[in-house]
C-alpha positions as CSV (number, residue, x, y, z in Angstrom):
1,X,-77.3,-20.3,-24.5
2,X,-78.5,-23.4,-22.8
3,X,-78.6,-23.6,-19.4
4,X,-75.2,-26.9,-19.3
5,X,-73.1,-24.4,-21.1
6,X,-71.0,-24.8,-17.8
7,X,-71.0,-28.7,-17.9
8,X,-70.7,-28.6,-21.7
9,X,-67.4,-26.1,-21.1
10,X,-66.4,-28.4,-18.0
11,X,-66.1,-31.5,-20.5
12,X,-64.5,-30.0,-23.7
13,X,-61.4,-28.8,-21.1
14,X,-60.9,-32.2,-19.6
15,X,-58.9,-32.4,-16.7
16,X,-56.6,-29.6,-17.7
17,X,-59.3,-27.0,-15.7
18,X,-61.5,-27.1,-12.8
19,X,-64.4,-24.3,-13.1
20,X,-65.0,-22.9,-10.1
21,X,-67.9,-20.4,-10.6
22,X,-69.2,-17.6,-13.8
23,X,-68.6,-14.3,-13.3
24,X,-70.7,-11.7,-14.7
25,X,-70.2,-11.6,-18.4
26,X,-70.5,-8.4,-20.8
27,X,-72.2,-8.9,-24.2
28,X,-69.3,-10.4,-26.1
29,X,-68.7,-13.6,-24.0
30,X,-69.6,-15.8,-20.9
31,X,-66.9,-15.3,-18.4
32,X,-66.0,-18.7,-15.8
33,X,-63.3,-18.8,-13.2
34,X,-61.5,-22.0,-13.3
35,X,-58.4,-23.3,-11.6
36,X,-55.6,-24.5,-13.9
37,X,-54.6,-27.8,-12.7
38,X,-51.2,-28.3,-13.8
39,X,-50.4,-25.0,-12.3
40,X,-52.7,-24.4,-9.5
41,X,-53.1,-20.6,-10.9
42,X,-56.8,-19.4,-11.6
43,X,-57.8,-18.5,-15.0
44,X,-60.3,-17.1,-16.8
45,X,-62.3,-18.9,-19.8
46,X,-63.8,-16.8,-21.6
47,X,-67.0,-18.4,-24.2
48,X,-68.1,-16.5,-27.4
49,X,-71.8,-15.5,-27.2
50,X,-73.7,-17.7,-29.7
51,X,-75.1,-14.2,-31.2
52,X,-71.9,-13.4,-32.0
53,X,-70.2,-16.6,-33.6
54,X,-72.8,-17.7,-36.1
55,X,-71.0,-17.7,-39.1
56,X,-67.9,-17.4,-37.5
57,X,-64.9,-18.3,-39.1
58,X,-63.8,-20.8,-36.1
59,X,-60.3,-21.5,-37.4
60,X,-59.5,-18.1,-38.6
61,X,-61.0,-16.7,-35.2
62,X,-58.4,-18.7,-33.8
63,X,-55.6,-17.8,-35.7
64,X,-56.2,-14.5,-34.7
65,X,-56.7,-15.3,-31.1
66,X,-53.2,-17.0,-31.6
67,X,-51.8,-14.0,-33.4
68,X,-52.6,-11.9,-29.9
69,X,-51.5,-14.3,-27.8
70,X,-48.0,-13.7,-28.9
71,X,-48.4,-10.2,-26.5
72,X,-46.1,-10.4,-24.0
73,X,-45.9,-7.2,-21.8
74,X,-46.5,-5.7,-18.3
75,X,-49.7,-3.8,-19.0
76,X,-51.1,-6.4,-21.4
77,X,-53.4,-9.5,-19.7
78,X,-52.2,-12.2,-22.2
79,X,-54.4,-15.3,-24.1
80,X,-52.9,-18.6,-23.1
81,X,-55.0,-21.1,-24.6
82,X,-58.0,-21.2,-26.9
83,X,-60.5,-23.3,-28.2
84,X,-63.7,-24.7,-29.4
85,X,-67.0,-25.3,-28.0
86,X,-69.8,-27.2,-30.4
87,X,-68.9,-24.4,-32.4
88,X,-68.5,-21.5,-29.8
89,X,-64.4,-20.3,-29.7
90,X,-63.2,-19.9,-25.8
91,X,-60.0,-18.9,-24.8
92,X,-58.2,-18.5,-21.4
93,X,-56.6,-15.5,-20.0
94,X,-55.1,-15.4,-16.1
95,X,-57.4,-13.8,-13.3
96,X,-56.5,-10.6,-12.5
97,X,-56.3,-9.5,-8.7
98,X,-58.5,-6.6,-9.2
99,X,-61.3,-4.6,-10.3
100,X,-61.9,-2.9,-13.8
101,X,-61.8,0.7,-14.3
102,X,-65.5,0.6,-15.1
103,X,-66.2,-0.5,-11.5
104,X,-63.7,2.5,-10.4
105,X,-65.1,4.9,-12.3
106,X,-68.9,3.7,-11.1
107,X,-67.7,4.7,-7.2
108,X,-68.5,8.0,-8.1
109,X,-65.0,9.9,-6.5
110,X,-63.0,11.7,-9.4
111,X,-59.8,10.5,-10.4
112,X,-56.5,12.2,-9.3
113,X,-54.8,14.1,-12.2
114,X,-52.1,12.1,-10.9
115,X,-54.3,8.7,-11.2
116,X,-55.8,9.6,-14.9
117,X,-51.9,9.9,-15.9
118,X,-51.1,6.8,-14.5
119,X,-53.9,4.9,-15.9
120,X,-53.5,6.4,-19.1
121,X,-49.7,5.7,-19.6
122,X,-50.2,2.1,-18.7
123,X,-52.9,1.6,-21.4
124,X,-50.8,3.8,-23.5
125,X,-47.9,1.2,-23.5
126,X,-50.0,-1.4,-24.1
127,X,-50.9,0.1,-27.1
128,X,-48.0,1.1,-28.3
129,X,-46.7,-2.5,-27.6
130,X,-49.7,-4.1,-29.8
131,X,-49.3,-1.5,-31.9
132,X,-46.0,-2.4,-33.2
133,X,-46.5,-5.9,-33.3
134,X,-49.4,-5.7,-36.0
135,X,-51.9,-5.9,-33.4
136,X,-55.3,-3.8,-33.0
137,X,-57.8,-3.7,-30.0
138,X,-60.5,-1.7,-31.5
139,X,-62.9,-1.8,-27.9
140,X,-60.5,0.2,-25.6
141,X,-62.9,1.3,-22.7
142,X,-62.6,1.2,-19.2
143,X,-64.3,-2.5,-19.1
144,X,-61.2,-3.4,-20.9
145,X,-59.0,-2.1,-18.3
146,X,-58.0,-3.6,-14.9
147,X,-56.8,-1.8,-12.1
148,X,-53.9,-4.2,-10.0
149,X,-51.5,-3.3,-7.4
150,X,-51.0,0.4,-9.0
151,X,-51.0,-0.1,-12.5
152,X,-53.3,-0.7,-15.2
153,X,-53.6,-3.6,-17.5
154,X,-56.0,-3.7,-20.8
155,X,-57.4,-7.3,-21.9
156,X,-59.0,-8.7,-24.6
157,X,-56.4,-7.6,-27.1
158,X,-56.9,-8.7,-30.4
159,X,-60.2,-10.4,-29.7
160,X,-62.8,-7.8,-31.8
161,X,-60.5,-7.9,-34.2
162,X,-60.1,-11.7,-34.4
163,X,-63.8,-12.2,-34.5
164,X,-64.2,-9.5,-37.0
165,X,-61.6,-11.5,-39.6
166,X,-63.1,-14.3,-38.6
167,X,-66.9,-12.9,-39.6
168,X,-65.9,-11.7,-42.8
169,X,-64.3,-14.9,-43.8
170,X,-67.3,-16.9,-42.9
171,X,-69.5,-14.4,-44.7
172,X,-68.5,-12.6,-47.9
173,X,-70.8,-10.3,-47.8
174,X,-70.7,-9.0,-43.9
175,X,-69.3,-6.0,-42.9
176,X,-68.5,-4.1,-39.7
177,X,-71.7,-2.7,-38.8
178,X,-73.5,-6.1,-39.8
179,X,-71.7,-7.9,-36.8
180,X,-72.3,-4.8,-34.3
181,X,-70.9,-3.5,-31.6
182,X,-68.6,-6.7,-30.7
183,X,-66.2,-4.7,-32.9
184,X,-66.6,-1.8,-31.0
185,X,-68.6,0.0,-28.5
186,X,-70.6,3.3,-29.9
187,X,-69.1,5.7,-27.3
188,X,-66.1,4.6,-27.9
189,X,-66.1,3.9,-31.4
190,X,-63.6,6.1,-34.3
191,X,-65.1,7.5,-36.9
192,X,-64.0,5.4,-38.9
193,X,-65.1,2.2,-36.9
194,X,-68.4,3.3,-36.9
195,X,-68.8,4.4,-41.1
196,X,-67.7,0.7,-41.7
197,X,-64.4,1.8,-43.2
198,X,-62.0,-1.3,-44.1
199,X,-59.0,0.9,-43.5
200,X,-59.7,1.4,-40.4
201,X,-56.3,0.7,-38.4
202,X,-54.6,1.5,-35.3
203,X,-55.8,5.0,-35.0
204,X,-59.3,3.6,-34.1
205,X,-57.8,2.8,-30.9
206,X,-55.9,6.4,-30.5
207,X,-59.5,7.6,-30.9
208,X,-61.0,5.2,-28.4
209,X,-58.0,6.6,-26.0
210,X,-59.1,9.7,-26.3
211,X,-62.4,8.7,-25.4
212,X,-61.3,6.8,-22.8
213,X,-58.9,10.1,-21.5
214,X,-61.6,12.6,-21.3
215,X,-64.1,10.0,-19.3
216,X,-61.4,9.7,-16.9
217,X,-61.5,13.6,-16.6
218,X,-65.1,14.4,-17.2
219,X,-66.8,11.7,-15.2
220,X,-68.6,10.5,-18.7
221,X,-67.8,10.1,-22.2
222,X,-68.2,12.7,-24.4
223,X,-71.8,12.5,-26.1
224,X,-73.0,10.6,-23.4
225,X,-76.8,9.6,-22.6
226,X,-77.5,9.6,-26.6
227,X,-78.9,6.4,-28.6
228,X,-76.3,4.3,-30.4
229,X,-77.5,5.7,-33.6
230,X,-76.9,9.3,-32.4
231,X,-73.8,8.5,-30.6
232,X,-72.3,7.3,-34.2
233,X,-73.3,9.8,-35.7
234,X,-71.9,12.1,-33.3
235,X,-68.6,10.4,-33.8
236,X,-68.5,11.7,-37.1
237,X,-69.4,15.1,-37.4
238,X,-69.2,16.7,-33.7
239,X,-66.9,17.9,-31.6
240,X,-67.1,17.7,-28.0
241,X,-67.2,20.1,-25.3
242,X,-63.6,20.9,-24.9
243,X,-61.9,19.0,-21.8
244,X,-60.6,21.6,-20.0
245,X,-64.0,23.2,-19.2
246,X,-65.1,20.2,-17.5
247,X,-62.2,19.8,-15.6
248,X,-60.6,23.1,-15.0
249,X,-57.2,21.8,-13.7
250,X,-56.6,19.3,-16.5
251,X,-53.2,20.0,-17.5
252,X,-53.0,22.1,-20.6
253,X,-50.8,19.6,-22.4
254,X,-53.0,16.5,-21.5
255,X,-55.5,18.7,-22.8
256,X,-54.2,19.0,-25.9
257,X,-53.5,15.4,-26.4
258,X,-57.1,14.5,-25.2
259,X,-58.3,16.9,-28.6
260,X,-55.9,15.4,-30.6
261,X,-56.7,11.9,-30.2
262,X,-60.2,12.9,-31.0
263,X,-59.8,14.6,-34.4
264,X,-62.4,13.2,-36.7
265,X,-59.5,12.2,-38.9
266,X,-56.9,9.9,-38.4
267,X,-54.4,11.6,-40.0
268,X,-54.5,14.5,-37.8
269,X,-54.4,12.2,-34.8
270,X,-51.0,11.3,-32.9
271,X,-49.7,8.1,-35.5
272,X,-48.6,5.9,-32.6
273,X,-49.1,5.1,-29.1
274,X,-45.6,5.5,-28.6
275,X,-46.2,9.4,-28.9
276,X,-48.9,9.0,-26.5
277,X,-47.0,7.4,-24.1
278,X,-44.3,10.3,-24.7
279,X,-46.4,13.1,-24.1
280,X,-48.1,11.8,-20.8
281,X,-44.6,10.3,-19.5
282,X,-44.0,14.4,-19.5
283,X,-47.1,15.1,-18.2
284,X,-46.3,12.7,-15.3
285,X,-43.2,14.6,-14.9
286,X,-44.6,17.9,-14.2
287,X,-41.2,19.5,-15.4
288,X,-41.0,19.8,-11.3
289,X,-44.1,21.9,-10.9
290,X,-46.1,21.2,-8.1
291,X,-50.1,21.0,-8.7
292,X,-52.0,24.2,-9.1
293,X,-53.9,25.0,-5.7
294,X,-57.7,24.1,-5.8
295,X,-58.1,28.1,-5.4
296,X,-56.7,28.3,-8.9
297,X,-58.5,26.3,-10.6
298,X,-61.7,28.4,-10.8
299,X,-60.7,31.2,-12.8
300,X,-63.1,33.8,-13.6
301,X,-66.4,31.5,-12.6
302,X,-64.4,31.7,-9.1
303,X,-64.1,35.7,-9.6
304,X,-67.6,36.0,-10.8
305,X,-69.1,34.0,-7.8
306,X,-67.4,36.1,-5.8
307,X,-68.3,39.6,-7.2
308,X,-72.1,37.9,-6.8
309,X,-71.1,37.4,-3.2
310,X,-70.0,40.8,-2.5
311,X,-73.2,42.4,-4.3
312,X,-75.5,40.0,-2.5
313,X,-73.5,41.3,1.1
314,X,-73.5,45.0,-0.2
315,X,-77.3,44.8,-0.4
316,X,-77.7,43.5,2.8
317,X,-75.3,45.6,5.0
318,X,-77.3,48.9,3.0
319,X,-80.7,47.2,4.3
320,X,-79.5,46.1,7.8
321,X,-77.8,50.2,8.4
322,X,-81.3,52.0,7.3
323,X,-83.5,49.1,9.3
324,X,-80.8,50.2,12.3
325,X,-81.2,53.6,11.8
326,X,-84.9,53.4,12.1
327,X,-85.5,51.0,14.4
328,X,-83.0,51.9,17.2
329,X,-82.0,55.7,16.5
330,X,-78.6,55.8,15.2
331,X,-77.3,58.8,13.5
332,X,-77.9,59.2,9.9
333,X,-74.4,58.7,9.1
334,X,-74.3,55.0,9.7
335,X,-75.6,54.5,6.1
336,X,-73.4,56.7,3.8
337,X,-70.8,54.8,6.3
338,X,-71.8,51.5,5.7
339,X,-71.6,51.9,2.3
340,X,-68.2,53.4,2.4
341,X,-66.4,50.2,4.5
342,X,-68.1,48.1,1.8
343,X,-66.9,50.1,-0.9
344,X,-63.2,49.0,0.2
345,X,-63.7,46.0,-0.5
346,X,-64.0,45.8,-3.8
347,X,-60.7,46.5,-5.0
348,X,-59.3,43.9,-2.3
349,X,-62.1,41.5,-4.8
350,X,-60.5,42.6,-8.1
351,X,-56.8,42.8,-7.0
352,X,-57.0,38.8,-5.8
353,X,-58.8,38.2,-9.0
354,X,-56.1,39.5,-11.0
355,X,-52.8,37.9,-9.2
356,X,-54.9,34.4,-9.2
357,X,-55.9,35.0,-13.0
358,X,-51.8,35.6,-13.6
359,X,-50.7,33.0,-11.6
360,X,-52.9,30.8,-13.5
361,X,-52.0,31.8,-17.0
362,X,-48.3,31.1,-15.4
363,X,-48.6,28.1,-14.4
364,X,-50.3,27.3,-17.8
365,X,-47.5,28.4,-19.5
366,X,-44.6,26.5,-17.8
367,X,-46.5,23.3,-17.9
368,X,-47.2,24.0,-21.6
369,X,-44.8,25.9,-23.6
370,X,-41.4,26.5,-21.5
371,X,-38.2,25.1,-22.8
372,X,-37.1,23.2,-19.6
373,X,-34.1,25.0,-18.0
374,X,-32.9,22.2,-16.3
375,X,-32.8,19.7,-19.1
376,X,-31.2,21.9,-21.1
377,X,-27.2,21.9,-19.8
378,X,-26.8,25.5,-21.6
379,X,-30.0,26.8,-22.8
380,X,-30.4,29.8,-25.3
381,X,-30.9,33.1,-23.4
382,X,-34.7,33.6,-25.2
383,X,-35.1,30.6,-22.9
384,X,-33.6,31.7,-20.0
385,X,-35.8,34.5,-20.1
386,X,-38.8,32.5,-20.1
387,X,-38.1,30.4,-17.1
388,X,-37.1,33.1,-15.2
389,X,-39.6,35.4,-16.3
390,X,-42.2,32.1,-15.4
391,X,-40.5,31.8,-11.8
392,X,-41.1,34.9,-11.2
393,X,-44.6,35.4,-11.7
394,X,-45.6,31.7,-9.7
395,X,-43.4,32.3,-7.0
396,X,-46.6,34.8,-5.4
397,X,-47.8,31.0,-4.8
398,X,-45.2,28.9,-4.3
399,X,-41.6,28.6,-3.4
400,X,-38.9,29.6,-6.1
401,X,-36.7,25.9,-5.2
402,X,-40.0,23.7,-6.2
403,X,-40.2,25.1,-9.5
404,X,-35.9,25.2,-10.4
405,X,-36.1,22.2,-12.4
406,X,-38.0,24.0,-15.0
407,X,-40.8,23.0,-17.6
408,X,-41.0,20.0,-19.6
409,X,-39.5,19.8,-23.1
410,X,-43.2,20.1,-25.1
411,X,-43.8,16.6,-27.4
412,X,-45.3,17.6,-30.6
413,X,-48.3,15.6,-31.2
């Protein structure tokens, strides 16, 4: 781009803006801060990169942009305006008051549980919301998504998918890998997305969710540190690491939805958003169940490390009673002693490592599987039977009045 983009910019809006200063762009556009005059309200303009719009299509990329302007809803950062500039399309969007979940993510602290389900249900309803309305993101990742005041917004709706209409009307011949990865990010990308396919519809973004889910919850995509190439082609023939050994106290049920999202198939995806939105608004419910102590979450790693523990400490005591009886004359049956205290221990080891391991699987359960007894004005007695039988195995952890309102209903996916 030359170097009086800004001034260039600056003179095709007129009066109507005053930019203010450029913000660090990604490889789609050229990002400016300007000041709406009319309104005194800050906006962002955003410029097509000149890489990206030859041969673009600038009045069908508009019509798109125009299509996706029509978005009106909470977790969706709308277009206002859009334009041309000596043949590069801008368009205007307002300045969010806050940081992007990249930039989140990049702090290197976890996420909550209770954060990921947040974040996810917002994006979730703004897909659902697009969704409905005939309107596809296709680059859902956590550039896309702004964190504000609590709740997350996603932007740039519509805009790979504009420029992608756009390219192919300019150029018969130009497909979806031809114009790279403006349409789409490799990690992020559906199977589909990334074998070119012309069908390719809503459920690229379900995929692209379920990307986005299990980075939220592993710390990094799955596939991650591979070449483009290898991450497409990884896309469409592997299957990652499953989510819940990466983050132990994932909820089973987000779990599940996390896999589903990422079948290499769209038809055995979730259909809509609004399912997605379902399942985590349950989630986010917790049926009442409080979350599973960190000393939980280990499971048999936990056990294991602490078997390795007690052998390591059984060694040592063994040592430090023969050095003692050596060195400073105690009686020979310190040893056989020694051994015997440590001996005791052992079962004390197993016995915690079975009433944790049952708790756990409980606590599994009811989030998973347990028809909710409070929901449920007169529930079945099979059901009954499950939610008390449930109660009674995680009340060894908590109290029986924190758990009465039952398990969620389970949302088939």
């Amino acid at each position: 781009m030359s170097a009086n983009l800004r001034d260039q910019l600056q003179a095709t809006l007129g009066n109507a803006y005053s930019l203010e200063q450029e913000l660090g762009g990604g490889g789609m556009s050229r990002v400016f801060v300007a000041v709406e005059t009319a309104l005194g309200r800050k906006v962002v303009v955003k410029v097509l990169a000149p890489e990206l719009a030859v041969d673009v299509n600038t009045e069908r990329f508009r019509r798109e942009i125009q299509l996706a302007a029509q978005l009106q809803q909470a977790n969706i950062v709308p277009v206002h305006t859009a334009g041309e500039l000596g043949g590069l399309p801008y368009y205007t969007m307002p300045l969010v008051d806050g940081y992007s979940l990249r930039s989140r993510l990049a702090q290197g602290v976890p996420l909550s549980i209770t954060e990921i389900v947040s974040v996810l249900r917002d994006v979730a309803k703004a897909l659902a919301y697009a969704h409905e309305r005939g309107v596809v993101h296709r680059d859902i990742k956590p550039d896309n998504v702004l964190l504000s005041g609590g709740t997350a917004v996603v932007t740039d709706f519509g805009v790979a998918k504009a420029l992608s209409a756009a390219k192919r009307d300019g150029t018969r011949g130009a497909t979806l890998t031809e114009v790279g990865t403006s349409l789409g990010t490799p990690a992020y990308m559906a199977p589909e997305q990334a074998a070119a396919d012309p069908s390719a519809d809503h459920r690229a973004d379900i995929y692209a969710f379920g990307i986005l889910a299990y980075e939220l919850l592993a710390g990094q995509p799955p596939f991650h540190g591979r070449s483009p190439h290898k991450l497409l082609a990884a896309q469409m023939g592997e299957t990652p690491e499953p989510i819940s050994s990466l983050r132990p106290d994932t909820p089973p049920l987000l779990a599940e939805l996390v896999t589903k999202c990422l079948e290499k198939e769209p038809d055995k995806r979730p259909q809509s958003a609004t399912d997605l939105v379902k399942v985590l608004e349950t989630v986010t419910s917790g049926g009442g169940l409080p979350a599973m102590p960190a000393i939980l979450l280990g499971g048999r790693r936990r056990l294991g490390r602490a078997l390795l523990w007690y052998a390591l400490s059984f060694i040592a005591v063994a040592l430090i009673a023969r050095a003692a009886i050596i060195a400073i004359g105690l009686p020979d049956w310190v040893f056989p002693g020694a051994l015997v205290v440590m001996a005791l221990g052992l079962p004390v080891i197993l016995f915690t490592g079975f009433v944790h391991r049952g708790t756990h699987q409980a606590l599994t359960a009811a989030a998973l599987t347990v028809p909710s007894c409070a929901m449920v004005s007169d529930p079945p007695a099979s059901a009954r039977s499950r939610c008390m039988t449930i109660w009674g195995w995680s009340s060894v952890v908590m109290n029986f009045d924190q758990l009465n309102a039952g398990a969620p209903t389970r949302y088939p996916l």
